[in-house]
C-alpha positions as CSV (number, residue, x, y, z in Angstrom):
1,X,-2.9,-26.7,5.7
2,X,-2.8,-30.4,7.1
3,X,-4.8,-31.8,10.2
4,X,-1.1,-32.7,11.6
5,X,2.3,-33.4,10.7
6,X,2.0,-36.5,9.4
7,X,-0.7,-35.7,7.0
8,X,1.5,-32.9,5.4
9,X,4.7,-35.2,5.1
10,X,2.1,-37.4,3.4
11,X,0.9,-34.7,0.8
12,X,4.3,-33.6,0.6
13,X,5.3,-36.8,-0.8
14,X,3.2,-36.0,-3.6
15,X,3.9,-33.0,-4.8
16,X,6.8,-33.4,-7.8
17,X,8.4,-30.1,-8.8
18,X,10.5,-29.2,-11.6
19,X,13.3,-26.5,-11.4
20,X,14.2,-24.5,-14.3
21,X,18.0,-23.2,-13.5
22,X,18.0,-19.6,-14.8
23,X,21.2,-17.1,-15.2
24,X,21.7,-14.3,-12.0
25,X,20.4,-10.9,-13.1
26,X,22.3,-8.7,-10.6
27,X,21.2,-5.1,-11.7
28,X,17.9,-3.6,-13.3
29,X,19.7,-3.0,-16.5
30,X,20.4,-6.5,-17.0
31,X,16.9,-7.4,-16.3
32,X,16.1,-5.3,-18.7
33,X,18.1,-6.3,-21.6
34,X,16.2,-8.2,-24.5
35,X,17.9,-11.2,-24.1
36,X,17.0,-11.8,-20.0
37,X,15.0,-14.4,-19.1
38,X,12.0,-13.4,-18.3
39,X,10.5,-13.5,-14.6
40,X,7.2,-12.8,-15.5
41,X,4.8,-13.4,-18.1
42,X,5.3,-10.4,-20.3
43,X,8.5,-9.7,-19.5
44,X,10.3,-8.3,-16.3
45,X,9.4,-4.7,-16.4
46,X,6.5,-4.7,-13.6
47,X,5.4,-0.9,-14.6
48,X,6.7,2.0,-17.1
49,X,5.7,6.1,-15.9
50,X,7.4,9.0,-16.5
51,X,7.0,12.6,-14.3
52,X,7.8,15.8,-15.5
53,X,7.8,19.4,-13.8
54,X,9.2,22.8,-14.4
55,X,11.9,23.7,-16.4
56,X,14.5,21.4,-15.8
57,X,17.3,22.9,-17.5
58,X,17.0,25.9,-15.9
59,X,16.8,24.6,-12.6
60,X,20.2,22.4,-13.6
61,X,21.9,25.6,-14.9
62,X,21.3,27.4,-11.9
63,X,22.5,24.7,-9.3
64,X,25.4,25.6,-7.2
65,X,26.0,21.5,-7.2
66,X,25.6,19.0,-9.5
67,X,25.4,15.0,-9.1
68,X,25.7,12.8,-12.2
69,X,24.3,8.3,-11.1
70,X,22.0,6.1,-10.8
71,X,19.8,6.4,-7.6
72,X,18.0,2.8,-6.7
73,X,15.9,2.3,-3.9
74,X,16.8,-0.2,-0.9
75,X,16.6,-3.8,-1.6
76,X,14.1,-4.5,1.0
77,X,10.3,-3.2,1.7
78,X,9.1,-3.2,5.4
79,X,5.5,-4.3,5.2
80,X,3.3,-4.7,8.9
81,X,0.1,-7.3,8.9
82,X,-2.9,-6.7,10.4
83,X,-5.6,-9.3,11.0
């Protein structure tokens, strides 16, 4: 943080920044794939985990209804602040 506006248009004079263009990853699959470049250090896979319960099979067998995709969760988190 500057004392004033000046002061920051001063500093921001001196900051040089280099842009590395990189190609659009539109879907986790693609981010994914070995040859995406990476976001992170490490690659872009931020945490692996697995869950497991019951039979599952079963369960599938005896559903009235069944839905084959790909559920994702909403682009957007809402996050509150407090001081």
């Amino acid at each position: 943080m500057a004392r004033d506006e000046l002061t920051a248009e001063k500093a921001a004079q001196l900051v040089s920044i280099e842009w590395q263009e990189l190609p659009v990853i539109t879907t986790p699959e693609a981010a994914l794939a070995e040859d995406a470049a990476p976001i992170h250090n490490g690659g872009n896979l931020l945490k692996q985990s697995t869950m497991s319960t019951g039979n599952v099979q079963q369960t599938i067998d005896a559903a009235d209804y069944r839905y084959r995709g790909t559920i994702r969760p909403p682009l957007f988190n809402i996050v509150t602040w407090k001081a």
